[in-house]
C-alpha positions as CSV (number, residue, x, y, z in Angstrom):
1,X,-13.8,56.5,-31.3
2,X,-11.5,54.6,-33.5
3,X,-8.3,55.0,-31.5
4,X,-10.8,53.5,-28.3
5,X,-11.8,50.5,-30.5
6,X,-8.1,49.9,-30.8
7,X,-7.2,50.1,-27.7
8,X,-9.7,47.6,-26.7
9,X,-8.5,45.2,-29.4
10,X,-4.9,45.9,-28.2
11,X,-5.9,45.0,-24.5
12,X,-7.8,42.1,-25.5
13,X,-4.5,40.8,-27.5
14,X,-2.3,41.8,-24.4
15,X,-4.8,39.4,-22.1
16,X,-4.5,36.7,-24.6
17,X,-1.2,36.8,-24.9
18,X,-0.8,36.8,-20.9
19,X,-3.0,34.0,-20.7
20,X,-1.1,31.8,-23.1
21,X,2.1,33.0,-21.2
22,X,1.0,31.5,-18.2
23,X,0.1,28.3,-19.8
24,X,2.8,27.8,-21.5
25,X,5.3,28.0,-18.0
26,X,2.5,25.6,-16.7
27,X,2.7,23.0,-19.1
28,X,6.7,23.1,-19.4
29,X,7.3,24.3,-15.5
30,X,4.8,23.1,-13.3
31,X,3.2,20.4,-14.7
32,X,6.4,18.9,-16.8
33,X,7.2,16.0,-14.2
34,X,3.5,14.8,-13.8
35,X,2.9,14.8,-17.3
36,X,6.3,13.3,-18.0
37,X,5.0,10.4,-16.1
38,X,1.1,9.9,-17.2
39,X,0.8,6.5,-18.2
40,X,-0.6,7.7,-21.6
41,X,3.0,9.7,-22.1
42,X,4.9,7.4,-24.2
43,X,7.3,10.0,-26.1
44,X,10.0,9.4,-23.1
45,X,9.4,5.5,-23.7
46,X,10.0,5.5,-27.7
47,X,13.3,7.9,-27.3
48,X,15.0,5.2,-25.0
49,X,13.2,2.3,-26.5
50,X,16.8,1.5,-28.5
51,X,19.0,2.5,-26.2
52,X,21.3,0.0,-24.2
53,X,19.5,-0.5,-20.9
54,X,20.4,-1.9,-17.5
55,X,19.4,-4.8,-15.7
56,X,16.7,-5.0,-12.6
57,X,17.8,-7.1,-10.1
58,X,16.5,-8.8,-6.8
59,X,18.3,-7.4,-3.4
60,X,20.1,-11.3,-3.6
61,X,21.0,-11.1,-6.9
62,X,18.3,-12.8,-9.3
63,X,17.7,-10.4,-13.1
64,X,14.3,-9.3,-13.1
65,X,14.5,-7.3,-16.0
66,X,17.2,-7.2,-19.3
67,X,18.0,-6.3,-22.5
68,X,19.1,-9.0,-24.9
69,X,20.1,-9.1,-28.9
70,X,17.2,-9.6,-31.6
71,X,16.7,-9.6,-35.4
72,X,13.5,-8.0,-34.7
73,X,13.0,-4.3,-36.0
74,X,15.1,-2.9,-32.9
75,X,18.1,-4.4,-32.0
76,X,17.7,-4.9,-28.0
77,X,14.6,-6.7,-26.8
78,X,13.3,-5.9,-22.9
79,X,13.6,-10.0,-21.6
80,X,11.9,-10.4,-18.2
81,X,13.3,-13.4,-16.7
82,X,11.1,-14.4,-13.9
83,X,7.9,-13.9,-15.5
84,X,4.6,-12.4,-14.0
85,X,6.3,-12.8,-10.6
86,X,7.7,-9.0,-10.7
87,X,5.3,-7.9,-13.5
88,X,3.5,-5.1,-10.8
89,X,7.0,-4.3,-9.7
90,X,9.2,-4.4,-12.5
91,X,6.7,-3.3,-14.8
92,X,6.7,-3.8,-19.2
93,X,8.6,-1.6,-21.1
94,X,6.8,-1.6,-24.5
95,X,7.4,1.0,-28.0
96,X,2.9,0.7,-28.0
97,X,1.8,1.1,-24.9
98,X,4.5,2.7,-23.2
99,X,5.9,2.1,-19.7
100,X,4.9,0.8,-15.9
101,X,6.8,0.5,-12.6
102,X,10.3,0.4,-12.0
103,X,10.7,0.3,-15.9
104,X,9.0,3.9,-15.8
105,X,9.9,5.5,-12.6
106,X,13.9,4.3,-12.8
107,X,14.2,5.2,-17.0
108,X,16.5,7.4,-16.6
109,X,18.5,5.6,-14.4
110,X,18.3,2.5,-16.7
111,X,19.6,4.1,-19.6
112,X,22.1,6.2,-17.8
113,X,21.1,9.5,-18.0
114,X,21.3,10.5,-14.4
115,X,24.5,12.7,-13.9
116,X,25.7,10.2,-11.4
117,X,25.9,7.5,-13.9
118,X,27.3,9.5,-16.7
119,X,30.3,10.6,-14.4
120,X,30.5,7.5,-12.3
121,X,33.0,4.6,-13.7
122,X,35.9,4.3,-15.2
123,X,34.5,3.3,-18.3
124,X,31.9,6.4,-18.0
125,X,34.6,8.7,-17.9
126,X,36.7,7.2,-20.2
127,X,34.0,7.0,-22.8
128,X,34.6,3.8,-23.7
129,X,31.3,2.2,-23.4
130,X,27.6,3.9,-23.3
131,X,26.4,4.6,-20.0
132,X,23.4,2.3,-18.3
133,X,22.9,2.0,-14.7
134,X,21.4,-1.2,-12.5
135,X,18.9,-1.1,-10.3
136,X,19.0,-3.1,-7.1
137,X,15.5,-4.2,-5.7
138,X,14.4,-3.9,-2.1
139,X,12.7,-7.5,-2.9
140,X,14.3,-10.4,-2.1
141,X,13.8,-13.1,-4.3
142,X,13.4,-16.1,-1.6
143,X,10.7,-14.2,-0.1
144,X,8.6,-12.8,-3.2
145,X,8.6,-16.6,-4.2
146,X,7.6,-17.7,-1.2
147,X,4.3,-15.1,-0.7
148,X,3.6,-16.8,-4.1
149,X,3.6,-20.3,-3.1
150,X,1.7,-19.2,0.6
151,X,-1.2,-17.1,-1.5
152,X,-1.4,-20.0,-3.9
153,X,-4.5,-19.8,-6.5
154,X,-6.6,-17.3,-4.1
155,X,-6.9,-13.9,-4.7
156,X,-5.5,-10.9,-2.8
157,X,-2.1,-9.8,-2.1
158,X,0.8,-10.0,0.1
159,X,2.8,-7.2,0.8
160,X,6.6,-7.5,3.3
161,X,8.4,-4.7,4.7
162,X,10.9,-4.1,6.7
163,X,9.3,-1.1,9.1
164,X,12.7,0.4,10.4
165,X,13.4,1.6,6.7
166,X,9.9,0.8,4.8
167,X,11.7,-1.5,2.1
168,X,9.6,-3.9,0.6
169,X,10.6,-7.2,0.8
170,X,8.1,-8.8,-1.1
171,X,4.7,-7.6,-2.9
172,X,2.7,-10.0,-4.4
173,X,-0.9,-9.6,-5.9
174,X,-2.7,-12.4,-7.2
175,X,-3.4,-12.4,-10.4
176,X,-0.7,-11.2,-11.9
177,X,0.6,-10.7,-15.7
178,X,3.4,-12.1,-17.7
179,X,5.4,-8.9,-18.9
180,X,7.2,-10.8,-22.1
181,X,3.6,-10.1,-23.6
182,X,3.6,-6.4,-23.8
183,X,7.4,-6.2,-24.2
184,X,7.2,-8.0,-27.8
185,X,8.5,-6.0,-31.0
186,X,4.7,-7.6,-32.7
187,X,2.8,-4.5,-32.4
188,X,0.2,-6.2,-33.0
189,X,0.9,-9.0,-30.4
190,X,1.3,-7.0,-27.9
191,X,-2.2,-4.9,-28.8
192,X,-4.1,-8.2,-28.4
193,X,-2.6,-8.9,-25.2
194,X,-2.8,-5.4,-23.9
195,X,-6.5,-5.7,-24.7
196,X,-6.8,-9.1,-23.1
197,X,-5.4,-8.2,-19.9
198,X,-7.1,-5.0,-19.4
199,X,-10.6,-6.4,-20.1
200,X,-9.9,-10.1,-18.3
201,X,-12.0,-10.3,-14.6
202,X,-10.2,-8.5,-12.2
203,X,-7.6,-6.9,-14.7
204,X,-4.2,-8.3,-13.4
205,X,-2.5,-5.4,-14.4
206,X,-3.9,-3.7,-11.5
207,X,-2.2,-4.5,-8.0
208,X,-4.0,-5.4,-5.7
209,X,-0.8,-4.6,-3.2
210,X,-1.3,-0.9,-3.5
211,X,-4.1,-0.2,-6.7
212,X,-6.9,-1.1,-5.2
213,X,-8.8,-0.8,-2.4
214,X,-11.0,-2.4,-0.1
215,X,-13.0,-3.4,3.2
216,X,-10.3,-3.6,6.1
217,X,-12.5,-5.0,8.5
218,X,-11.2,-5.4,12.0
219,X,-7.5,-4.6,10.9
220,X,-8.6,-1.5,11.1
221,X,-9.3,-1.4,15.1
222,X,-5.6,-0.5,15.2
223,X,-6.0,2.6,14.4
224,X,-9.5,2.9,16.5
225,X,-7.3,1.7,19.2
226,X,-4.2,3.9,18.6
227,X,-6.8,6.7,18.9
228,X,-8.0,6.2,22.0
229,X,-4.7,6.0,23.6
230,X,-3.2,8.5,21.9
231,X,-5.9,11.1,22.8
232,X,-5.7,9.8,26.6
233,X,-9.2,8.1,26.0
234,X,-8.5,5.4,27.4
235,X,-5.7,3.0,28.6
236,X,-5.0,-0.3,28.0
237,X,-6.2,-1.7,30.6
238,X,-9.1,0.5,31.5
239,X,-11.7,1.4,31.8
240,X,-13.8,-2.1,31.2
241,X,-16.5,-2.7,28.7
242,X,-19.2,-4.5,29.6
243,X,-19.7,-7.8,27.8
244,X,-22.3,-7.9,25.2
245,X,-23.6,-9.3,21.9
246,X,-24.1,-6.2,20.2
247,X,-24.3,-2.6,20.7
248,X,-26.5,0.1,19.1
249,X,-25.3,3.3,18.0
250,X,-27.0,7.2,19.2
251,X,-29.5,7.6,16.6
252,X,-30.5,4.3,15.2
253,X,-32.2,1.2,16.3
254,X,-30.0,-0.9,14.0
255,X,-27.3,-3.2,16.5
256,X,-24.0,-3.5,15.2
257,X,-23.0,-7.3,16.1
258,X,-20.3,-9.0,16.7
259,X,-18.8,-12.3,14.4
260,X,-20.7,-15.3,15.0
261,X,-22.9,-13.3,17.8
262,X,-20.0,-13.9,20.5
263,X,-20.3,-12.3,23.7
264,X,-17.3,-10.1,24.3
265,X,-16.1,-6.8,26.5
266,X,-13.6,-6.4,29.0
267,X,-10.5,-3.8,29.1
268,X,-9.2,-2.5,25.0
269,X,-6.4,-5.1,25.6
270,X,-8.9,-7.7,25.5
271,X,-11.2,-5.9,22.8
272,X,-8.3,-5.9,20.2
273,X,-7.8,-9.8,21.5
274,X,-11.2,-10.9,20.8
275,X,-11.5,-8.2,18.0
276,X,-14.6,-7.3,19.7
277,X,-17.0,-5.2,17.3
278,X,-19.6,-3.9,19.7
279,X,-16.5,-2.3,21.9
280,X,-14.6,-0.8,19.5
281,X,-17.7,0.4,17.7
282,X,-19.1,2.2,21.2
283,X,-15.3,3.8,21.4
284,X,-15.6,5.5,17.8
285,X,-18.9,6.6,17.8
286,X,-19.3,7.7,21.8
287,X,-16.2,8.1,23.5
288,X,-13.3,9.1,20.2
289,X,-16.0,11.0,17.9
290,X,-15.9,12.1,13.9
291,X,-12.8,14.9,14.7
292,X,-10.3,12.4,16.7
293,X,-10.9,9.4,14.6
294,X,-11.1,11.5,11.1
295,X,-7.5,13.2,12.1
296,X,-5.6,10.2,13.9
297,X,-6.9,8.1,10.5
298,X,-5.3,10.6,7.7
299,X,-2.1,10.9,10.4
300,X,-1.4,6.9,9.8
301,X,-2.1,7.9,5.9
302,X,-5.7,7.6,4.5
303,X,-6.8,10.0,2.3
304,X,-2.9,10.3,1.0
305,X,-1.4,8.7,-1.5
306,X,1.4,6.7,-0.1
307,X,4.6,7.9,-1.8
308,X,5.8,4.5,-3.3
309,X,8.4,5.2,-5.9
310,X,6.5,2.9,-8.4
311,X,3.5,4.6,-10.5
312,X,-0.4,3.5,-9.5
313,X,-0.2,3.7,-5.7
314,X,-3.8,4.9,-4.4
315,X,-4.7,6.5,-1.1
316,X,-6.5,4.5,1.5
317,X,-9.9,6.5,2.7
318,X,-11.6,7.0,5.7
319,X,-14.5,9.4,5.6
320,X,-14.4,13.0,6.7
321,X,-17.8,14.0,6.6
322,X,-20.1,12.7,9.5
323,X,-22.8,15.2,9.4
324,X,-23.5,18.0,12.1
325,X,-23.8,17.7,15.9
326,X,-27.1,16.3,17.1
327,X,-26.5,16.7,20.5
328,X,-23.3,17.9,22.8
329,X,-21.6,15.4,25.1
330,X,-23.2,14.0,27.9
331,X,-21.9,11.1,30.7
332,X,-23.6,8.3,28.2
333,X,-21.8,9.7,24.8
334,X,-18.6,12.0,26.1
335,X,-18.1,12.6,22.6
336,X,-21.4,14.1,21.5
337,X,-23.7,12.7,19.2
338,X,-23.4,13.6,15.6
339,X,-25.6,13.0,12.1
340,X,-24.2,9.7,11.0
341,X,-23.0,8.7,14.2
342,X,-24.4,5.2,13.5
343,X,-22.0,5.5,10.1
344,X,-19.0,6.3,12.7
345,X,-19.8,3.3,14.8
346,X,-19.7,1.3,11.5
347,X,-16.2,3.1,10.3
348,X,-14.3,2.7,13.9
349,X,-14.4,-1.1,13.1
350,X,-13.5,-0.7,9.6
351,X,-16.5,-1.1,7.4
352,X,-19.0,1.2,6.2
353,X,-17.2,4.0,4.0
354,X,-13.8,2.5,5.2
355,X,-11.2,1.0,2.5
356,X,-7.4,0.3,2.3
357,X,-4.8,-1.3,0.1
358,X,-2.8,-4.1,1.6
359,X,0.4,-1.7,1.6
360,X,-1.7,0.9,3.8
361,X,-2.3,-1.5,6.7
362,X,1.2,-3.0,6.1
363,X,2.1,0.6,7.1
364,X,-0.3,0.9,9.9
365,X,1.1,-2.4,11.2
366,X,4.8,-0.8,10.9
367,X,4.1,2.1,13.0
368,X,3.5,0.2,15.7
369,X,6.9,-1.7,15.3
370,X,8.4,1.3,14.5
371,X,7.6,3.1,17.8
372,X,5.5,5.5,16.1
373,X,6.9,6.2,12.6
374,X,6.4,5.4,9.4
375,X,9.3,5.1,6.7
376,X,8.1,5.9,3.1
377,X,7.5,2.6,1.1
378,X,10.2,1.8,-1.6
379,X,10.6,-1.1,-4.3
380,X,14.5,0.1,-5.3
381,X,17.4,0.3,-2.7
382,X,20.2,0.6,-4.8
383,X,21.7,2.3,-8.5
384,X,24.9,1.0,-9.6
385,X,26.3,1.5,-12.9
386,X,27.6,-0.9,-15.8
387,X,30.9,-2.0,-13.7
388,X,28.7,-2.7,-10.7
389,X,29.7,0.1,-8.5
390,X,27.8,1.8,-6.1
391,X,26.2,5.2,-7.3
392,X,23.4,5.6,-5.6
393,X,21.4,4.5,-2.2
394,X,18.7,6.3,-2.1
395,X,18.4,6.9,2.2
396,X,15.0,6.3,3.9
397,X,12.4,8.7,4.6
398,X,9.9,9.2,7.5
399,X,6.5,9.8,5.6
400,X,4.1,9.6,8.9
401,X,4.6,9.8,12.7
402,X,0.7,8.8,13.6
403,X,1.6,8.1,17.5
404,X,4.3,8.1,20.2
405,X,6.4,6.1,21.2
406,X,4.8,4.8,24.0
407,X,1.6,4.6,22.5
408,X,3.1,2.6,19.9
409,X,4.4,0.4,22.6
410,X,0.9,0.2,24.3
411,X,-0.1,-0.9,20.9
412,X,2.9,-3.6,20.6
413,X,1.6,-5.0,24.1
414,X,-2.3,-5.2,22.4
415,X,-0.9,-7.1,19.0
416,X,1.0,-9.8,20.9
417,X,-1.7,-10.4,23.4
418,X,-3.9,-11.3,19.8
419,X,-1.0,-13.9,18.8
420,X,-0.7,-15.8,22.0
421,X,-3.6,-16.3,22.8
422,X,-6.5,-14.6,20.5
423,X,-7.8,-14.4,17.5
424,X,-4.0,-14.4,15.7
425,X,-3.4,-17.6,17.0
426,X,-2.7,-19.2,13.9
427,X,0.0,-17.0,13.1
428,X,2.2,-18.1,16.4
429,X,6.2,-19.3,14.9
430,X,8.5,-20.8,17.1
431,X,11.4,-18.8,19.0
432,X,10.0,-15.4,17.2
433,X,7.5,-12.8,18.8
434,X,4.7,-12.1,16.6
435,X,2.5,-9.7,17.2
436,X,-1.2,-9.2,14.7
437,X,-4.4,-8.5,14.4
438,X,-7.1,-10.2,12.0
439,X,-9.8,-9.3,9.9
440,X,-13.1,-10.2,8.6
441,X,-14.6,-8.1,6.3
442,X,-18.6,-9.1,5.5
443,X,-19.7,-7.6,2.3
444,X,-23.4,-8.5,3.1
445,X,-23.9,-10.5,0.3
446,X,-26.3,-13.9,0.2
447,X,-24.3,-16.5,0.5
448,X,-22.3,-14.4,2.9
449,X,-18.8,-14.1,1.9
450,X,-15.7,-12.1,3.6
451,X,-12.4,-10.6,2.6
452,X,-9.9,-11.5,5.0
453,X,-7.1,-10.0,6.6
454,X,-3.9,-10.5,8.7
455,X,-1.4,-7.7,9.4
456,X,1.6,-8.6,11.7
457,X,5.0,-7.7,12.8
458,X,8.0,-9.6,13.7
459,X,11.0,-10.0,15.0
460,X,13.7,-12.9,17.7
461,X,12.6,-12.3,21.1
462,X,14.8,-9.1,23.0
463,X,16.1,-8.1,19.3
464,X,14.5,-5.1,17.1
465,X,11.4,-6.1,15.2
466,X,12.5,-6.7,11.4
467,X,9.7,-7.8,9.5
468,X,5.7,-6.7,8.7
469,X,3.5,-8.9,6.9
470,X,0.0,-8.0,5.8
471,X,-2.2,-10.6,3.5
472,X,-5.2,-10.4,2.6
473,X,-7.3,-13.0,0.8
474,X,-10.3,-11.8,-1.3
475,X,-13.9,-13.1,-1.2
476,X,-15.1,-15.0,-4.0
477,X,-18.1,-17.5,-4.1
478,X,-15.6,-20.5,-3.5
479,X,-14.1,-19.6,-0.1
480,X,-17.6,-17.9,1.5
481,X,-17.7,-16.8,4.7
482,X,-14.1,-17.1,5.5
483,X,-12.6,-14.9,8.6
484,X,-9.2,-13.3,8.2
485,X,-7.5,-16.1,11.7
486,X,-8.5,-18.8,9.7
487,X,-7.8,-17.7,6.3
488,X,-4.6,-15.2,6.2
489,X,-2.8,-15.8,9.4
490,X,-1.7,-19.4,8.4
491,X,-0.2,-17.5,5.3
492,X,1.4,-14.8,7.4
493,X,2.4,-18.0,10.1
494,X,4.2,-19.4,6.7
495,X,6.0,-16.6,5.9
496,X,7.3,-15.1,9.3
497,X,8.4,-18.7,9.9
498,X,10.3,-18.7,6.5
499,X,12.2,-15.4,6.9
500,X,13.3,-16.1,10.2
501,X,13.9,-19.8,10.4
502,X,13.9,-20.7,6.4
């Protein structure tokens, strides 16, 4: 009986001891990186906080980022140049609160303790000076300025890219924050400020570029449209809608509407040129269906996070979940009626559960320019170390491929049609082809106000197509019912016309 009892204990121990085996490799094997980069982490950030570190530079030369001499309590002080214009970017570095951005994600590349660094340079190998590296922003200073300026006092965000590589060019979010405050050797300082900023209206630490999300309205008929083409659905040019004020959806006697109650219908071509709602709503919820949209939607990236080699990024969404089949398909709805087909209708023209950051429909918007692919996002193009030296370029990386290629140039054909002579209008610039799609996103409120939106691509006519814009402008109570041709394509119009003729 005793020896039992004992072997009881004994197994009991063993299990223990298994279970704390296996914890212990998970903590310090596979969950070491992720925890190594929680915000709340700042061990990393308090080892390095004295060390010499490099500069963070624009792609055209201007410092972000630098360490400079101080009397404080440490002897190097983290100097931010430019202000809150690269605060989401560049991040803080800060011995309180710890790290954010490229000040987070590139430490170890800032302080030289990448293997590349330590061995690359004469002066590296030498030993005659401590190793830090530089890193080289995708963002060009010129432009980052300029989607500044073009957002002005409004809120929202504009995000640049170039689609054949996915570097950013310029990401701005509106407000911003001043990263001198949290980079402060006053402890206390920088606790106040911290506070300040996290409990001010619509925290400017967040960015809005690629931390939050929201309504994508119409912007999102891209991807409604891509569908439908890319499942053979329908073409461009056929079959024709009829023209109509508004539609109601299988299984509700609620009409979906379209902006202003316009009249619209006509081939897709000319429902993505009008940015017809009562079309595109009748494609999603009759002819596409909850499987087609749901897949084609995650392959352009929601429900991912976007792998942007900054910290925050957030994944887009687009609901999965539209109840069971009500009825099968028939000659009026091909695509069968389902539970919350009404809630499809709504999604397909991107409201009802439907919301995206400004850098997810950048990247829808490059997929199309891209004939089909989408490059990973990335703020840094470039390492070099203390001399200046090349040591690493980090080489771009296909994260999506949504469509084909000629879907994608079906798609090209729809967005220039919305520029010349649509709803994009406003975004037309001399000698370059621009090709968009607007947005207006109601949030039912009384007044009625709207987020709006502009996503475009770019590029000098017969030559590849360089440049994607998206902006979007938030609603507030002073700019009310504003619509994303009026609102955001003159600031898209501004900056297209600046990187190509500037």
């Amino acid at each position: 009986m005793i020896d039992r009892n004992i072997r009881h204990v004994l197994i009991v121990l063993l299990g223990c001891f298994l279970l704390l085996f296996i914890q212990l490799n998970r903590v310090q094997v596979v969950d070491a990186e992720s925890l190594r980069q929680h915000p709340a982490n700042t061990r990393t950030v308090q080892r390095d906080f004295s060390r010499p570190r490099g500069i963070i530079s624009t792609a055209d030369g201007v410092v972000v980022a630098r360490s400079v001499e101080t009397d404080g309590p440490f002897e190097l002080l983290r100097e931010y140049p430019e202000g809150d214009l690269y605060g989401h970017v560049a991040g803080y570095l800060s011995f309180n609160i710890g790290a954010d951005g490229v000040e987070r994600s590139y430490n170890d590349e800032l302080v030289g303790r990448t293997p590349a660094l330590q061995l690359g340079g004469l002066a590296g190998i030498l030993g005659t000076e401590e190793a830090t590296g530089q890193v080289v922003l995708t963002l060009r200073h010129d432009l980052q300025t300029a989607a500044r300026d073009a957002l002005g006092d409004q809120r929202g965000s504009v995000v640049m890219l170039d689609p054949r590589s996915g570097d950013i060019l310029a990401m701005w979010s509106n407000p911003s924050f001043d990263p001198n405050r949290l980079s402060s050797h006053d402890g206390q300082s920088v606790n106040e400020s911290f506070t300040e900023l996290v409990n001010a209206e619509d925290n400017p630490l967040r960015a809005k570029a690629f931390r939050d999300i929201y309504f994508p309205g119409s912007t999102f008929k891209l991807v409604t449209a891509a569908t439908a083409i890319e499942t053979g659905v329908l073409r461009l040019n056929s079959p024709v809608f009829d023209v109509t004020t508004e539609y109601t959806p299988p299984l509700t006697t609620r009409p979906i509407s379209n902006f202003g109650g316009n009249p619209c219908g006509g081939p897709l071509i000319d429902l993505l040129r009008q940015s017809c709602n009562t079309g595109f709503a009748q494609i999603g919820a009759e002819l596409l269906g909850p499987e087609r949209l749901t897949r084609q939607a995650q392959a352009f990236g929601f429900n991912t996070v976007p792998p942007l080699d900054i910290p925050g990024a957030v994944a887009s969404r687009f609901p999965t979940d539209f109840g069971a089949e009500q009825r099968p398909p028939s000659v009026e709805t091909p695509a069968g009626v389902f539970e919350d087909s009404p809630g499809l209708a709504q999604a397909s023209i991107g409201q009802n559960d439907v919301s995206a950051t400004p850098l997810q429909m950048a990247l829808v918007a490059a997929a199309v320019a891209n004939e089909g692919e989408i490059f990973a996002p990335r703020v840094v193009g470039e390492i070099k170390n203390s001399q200046g030296e090349t040591v690493t370029t980090p080489n771009p990386q296909i994260w999506q491929r949504p469509m084909s290629t000629a879907t994608a140039a079906d798609m090209r054909l729809a967005m220039l049609a919305v520029v010349e002579d649509g709803s994009g209008v406003r975004a037309q610039v001399s000698n370059v082809e621009v090709g968009g799609k607007t947005g207006t996103a109601q949030l039912g409120t009384e007044p009625p106000q709207s987020h709006a939106w502009f996503v475009a691509f770019a590029g000098r006519p017969g030559n590849e197509t360089e440049l994607v814009v998206a902006v979007f402008v938030e609603a507030t109570e002073d700019n009310g019912d504003q619509t994303g041709g009026r609102a955001a394509a003159p600031i898209a119009q501004v900056l297209i016309d600046h990187y190509f003729n500037g």
